[in-house]
N, CA, C and O of each residue as an XYZ file, in Angstrom:
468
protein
N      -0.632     -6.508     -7.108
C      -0.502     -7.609     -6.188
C      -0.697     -8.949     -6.896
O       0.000     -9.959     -6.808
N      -1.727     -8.747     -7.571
C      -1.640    -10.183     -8.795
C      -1.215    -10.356     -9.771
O      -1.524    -11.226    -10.586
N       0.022     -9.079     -9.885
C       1.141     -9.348    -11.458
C       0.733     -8.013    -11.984
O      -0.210     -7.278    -11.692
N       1.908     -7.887    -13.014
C       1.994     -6.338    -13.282
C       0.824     -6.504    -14.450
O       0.243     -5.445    -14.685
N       0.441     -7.490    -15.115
C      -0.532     -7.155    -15.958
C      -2.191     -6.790    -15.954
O      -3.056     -6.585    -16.805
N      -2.088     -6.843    -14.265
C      -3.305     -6.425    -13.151
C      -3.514     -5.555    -12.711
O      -2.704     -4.845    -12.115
N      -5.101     -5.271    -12.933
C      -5.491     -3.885    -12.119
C      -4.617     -3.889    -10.864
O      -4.036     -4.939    -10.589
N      -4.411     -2.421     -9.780
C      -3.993     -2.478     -8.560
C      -5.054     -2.903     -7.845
O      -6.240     -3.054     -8.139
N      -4.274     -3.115     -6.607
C      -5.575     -3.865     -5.974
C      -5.564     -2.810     -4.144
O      -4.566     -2.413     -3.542
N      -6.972     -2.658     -3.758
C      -6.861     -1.567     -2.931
C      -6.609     -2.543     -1.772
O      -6.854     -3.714     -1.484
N      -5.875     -1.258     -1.153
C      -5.169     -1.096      0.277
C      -5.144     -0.138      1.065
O      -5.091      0.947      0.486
N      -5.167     -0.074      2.654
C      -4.928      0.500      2.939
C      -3.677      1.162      4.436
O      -3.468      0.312      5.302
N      -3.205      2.083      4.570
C      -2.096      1.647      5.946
C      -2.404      2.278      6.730
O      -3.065      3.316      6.735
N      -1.908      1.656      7.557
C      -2.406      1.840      9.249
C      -1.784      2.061      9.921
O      -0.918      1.204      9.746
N      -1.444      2.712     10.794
C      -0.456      2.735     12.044
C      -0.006      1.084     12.704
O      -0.792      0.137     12.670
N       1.016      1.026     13.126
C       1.348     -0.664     13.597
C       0.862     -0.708     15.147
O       0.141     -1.474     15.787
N       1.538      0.380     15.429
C       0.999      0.149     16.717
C      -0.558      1.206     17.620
O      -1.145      2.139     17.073
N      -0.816      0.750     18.819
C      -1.958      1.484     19.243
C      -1.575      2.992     19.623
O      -2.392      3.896     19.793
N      -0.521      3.072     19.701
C       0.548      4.310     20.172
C       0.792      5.159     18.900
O       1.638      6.046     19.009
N       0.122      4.998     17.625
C       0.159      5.491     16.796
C       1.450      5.783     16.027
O       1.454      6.684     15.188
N       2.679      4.969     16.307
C       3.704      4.852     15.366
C       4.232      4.057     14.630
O       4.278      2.914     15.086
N       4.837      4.271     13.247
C       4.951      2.574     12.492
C       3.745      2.650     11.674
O       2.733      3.201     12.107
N       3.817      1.980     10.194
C       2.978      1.724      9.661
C       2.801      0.321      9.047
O       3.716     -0.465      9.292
N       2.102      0.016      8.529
C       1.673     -1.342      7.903
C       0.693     -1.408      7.009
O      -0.284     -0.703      7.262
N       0.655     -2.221      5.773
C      -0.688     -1.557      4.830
C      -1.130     -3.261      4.600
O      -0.535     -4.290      4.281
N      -2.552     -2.865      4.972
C      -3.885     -3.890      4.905
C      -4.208     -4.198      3.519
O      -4.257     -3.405      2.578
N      -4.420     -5.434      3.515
C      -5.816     -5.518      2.261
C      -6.600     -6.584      2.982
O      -6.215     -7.233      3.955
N      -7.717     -6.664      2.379
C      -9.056     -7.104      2.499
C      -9.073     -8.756      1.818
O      -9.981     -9.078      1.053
N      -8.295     -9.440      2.084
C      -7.922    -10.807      1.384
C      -9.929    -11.684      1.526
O      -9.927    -12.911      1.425
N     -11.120    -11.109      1.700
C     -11.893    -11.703      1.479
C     -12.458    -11.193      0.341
O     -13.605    -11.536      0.056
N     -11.673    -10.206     -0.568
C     -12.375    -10.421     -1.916
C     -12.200    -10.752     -2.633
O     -12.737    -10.520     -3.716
N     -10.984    -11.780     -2.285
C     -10.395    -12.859     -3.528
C     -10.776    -13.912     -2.893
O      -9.979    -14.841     -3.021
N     -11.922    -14.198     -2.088
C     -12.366    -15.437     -2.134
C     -12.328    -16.114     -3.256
O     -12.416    -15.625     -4.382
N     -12.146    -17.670     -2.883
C     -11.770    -18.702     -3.897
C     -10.408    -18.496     -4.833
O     -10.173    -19.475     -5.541
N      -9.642    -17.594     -4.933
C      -9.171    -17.621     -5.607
C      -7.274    -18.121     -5.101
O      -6.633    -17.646     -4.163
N      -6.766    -19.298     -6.210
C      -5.408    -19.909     -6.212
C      -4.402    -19.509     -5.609
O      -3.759    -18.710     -6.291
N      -4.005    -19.699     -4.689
C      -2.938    -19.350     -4.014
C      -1.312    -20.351     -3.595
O      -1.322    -21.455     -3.051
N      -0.622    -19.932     -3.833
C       0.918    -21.053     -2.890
C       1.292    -20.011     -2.386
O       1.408    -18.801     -2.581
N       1.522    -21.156     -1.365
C       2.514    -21.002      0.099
C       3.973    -21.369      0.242
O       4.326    -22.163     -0.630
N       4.530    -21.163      0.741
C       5.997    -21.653      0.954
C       7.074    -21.086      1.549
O       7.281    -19.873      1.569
N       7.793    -21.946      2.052
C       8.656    -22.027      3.362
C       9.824    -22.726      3.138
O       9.669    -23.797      2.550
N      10.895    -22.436      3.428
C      12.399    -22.806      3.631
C      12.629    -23.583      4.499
O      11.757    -23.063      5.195
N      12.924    -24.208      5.001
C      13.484    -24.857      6.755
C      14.946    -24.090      6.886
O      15.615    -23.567      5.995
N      15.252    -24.222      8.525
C      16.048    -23.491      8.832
C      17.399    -23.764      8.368
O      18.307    -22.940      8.480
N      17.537    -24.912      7.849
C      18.866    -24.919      7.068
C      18.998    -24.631      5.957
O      20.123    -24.792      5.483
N      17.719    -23.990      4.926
C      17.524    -23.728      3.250
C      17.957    -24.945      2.234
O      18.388    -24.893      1.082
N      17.671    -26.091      3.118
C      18.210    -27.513      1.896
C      16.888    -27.758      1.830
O      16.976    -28.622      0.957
N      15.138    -27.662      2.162
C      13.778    -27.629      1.678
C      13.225    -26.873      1.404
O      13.597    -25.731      1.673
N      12.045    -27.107      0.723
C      10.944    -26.039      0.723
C       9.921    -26.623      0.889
O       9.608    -27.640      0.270
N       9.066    -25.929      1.971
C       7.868    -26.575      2.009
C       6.529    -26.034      1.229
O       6.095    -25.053      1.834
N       5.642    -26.398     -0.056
C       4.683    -25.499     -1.120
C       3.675    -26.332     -0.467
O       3.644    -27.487     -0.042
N       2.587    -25.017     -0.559
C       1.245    -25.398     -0.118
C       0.321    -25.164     -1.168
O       0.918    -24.367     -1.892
N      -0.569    -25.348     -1.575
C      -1.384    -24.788     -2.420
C      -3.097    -24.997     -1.771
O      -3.639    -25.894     -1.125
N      -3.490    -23.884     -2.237
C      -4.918    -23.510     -1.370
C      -5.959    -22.425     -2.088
O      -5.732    -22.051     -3.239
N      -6.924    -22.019     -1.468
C      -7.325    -20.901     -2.028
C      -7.609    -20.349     -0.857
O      -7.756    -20.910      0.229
N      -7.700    -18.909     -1.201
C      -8.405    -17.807     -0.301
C      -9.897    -18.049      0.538
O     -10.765    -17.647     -0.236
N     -10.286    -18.348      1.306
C     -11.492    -18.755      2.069
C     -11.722    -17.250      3.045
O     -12.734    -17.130      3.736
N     -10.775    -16.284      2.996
C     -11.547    -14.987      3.996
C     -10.443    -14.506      4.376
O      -9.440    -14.702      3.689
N     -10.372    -13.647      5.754
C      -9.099    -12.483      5.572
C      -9.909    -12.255      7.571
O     -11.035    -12.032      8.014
N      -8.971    -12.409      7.987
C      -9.165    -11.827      9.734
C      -7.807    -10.930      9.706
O      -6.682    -11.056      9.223
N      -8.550     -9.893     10.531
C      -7.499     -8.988     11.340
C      -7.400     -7.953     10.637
O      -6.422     -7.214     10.743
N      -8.453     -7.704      9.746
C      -8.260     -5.965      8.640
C      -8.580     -5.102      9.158
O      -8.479     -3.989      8.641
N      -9.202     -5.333     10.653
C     -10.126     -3.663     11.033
C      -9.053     -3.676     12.346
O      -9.115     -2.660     13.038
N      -8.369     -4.399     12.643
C      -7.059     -4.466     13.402
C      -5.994     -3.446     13.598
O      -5.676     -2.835     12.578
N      -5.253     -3.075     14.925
C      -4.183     -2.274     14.880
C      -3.190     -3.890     14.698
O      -3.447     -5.018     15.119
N      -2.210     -3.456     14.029
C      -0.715     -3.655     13.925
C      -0.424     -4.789     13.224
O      -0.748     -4.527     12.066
N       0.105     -6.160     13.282
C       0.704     -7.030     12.455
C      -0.127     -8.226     12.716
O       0.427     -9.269     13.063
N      -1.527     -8.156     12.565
C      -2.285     -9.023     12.775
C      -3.545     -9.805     11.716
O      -4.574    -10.431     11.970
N      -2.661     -9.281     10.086
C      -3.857     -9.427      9.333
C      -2.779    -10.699      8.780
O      -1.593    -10.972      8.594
N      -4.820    -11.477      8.631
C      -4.354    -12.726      8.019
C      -5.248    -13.297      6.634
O      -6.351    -12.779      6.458
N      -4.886    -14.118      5.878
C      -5.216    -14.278      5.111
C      -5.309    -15.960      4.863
O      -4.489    -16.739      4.377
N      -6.671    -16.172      5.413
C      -7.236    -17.171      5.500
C      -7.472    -18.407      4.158
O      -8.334    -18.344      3.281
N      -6.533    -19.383      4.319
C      -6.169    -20.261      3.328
C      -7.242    -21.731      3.309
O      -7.736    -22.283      4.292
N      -7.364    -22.052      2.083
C      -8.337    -23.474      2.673
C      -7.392    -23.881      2.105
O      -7.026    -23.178      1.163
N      -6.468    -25.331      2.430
C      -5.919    -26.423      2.174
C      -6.381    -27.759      1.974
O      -7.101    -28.164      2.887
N      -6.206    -28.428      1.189
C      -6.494    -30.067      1.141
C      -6.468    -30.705      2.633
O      -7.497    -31.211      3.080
N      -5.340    -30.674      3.352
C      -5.342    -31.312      4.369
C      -4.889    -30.508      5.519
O      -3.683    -30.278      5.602
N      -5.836    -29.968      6.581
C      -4.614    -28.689      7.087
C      -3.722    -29.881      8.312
O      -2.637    -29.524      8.769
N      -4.284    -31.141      8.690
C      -3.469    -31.608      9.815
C      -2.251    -32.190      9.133
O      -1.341    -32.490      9.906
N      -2.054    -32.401      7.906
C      -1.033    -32.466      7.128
C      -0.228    -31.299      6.847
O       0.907    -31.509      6.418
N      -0.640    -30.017      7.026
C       0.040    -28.895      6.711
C       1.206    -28.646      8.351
O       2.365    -28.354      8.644
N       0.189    -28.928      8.848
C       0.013    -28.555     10.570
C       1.551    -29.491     10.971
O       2.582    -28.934     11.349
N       1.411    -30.887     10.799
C       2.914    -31.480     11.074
C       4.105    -31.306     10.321
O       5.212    -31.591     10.779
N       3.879    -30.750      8.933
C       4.627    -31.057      8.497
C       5.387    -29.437      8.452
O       6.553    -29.299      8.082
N       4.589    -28.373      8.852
C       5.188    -27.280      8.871
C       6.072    -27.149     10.253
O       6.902    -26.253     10.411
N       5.884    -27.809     10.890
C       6.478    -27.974     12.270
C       8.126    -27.843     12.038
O       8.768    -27.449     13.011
N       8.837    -28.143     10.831
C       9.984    -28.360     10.867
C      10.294    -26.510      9.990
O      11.281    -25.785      9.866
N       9.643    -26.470      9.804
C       9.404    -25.304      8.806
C       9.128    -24.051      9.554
O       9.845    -23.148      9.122
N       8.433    -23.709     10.416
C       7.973    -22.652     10.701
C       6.610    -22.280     10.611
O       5.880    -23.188     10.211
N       5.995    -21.070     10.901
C       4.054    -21.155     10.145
C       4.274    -20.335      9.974
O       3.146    -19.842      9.934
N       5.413    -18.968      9.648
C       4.872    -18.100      8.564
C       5.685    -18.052      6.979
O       6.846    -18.065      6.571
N       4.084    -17.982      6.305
C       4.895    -18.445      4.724
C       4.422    -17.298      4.095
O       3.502    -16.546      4.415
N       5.413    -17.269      2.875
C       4.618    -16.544      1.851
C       3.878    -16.754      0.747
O       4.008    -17.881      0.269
N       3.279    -16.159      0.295
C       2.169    -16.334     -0.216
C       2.291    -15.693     -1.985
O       2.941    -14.705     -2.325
N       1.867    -16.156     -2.453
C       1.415    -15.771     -4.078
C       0.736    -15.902     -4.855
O       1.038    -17.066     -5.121
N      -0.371    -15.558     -5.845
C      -1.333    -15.812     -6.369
C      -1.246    -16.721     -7.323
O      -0.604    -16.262     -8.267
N      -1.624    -17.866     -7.511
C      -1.626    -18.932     -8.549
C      -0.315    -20.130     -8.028
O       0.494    -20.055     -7.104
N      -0.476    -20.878     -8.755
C       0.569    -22.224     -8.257
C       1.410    -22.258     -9.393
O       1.260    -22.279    -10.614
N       2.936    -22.254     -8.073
C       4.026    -22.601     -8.849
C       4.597    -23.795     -7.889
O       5.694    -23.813     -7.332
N       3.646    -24.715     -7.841
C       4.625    -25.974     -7.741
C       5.905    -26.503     -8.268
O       6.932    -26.882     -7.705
N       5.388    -26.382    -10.071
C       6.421    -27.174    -10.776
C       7.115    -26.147    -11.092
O       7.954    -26.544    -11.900
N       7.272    -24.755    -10.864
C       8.543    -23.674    -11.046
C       9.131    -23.747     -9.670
O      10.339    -23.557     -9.818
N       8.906    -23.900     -8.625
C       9.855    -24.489     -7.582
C      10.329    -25.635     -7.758
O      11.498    -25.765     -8.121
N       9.451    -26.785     -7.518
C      10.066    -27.806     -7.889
C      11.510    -27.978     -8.689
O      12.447    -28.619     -8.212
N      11.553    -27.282    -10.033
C      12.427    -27.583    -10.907
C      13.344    -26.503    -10.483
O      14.433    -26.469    -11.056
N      13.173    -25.899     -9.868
C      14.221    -24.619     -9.148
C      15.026    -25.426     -8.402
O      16.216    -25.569     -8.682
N      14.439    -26.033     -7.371
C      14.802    -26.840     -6.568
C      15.982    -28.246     -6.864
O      16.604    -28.836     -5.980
N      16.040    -28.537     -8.419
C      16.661    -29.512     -8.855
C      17.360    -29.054     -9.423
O      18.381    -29.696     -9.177
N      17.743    -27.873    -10.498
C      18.396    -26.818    -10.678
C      19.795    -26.574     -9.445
O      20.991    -26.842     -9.554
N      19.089    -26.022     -8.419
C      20.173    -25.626     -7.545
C      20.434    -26.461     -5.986
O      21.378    -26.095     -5.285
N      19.543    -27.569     -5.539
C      20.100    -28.258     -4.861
C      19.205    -28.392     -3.453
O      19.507    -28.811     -2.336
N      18.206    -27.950     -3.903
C      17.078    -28.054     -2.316
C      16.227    -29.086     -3.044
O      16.219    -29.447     -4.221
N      15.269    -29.574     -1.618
C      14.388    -30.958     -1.562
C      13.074    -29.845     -1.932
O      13.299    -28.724     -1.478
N      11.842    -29.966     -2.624
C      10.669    -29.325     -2.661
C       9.638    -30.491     -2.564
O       9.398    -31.475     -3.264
N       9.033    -29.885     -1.198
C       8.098    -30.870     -0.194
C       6.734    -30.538     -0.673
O       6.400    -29.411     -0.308
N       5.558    -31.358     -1.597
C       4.428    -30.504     -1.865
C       3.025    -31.171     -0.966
O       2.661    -32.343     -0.868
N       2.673    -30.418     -0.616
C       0.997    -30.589      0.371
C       0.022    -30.507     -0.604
O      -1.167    -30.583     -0.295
């Protein structure tokens, strides 16, 4: 989960729903407290990207049935995250360490705006 040159990191799956069908596999995102994370998001026309950068602050929804685990981000500014994702959407993905300036220059490369928080 943090690059192939990394231990695995434990998980586990769960049924999605309470009806016991469907699966989904958990991790425990509060034991990478503190640790570097980006975010990022497309807008619905794919001419932006919106990059967040944060760290891990805790993990809700692991002892949870179904599509409810989250992985609790601290941001610089979240009421800045908060408007500006508005055009964007609120679910992003996520990756360990910051690639601002490898989007960024992706972004100038092939023709999208990269928005950084």
């Amino acid at each position: 989960m943090k690059g192939f040159d990394k231990p695995n990191s434990p998980y586990i799956i769960k049924n999605f729903t309470k009806s016991g069908w469907g699966a989904t596999i958990h991790y425990d995102f509060s034991l990478d407290k503190g640790e570097e994370v980006f975010l990022a998001r497309f807008n619905p026309l794919a001419d932006k990207v919106l990059m967040i950068k944060g760290e891990i602050a805790g993990c809700d929804g692991f002892d949870k049935v179904g599509c409810q685990l989250v992985a609790l981000v601290k941001v610089i500014d979240s009421t800045e995250v908060f408007h500006k994702s508005s055009d964007f959407g609120r679910h992003f993905s996520m990756v360990y360490g910051n690639y601002v300036k490898e989007v960024s220059e992706l972004g100038k490369i092939i023709g999208f705006e990269a928005i950084e928080i």
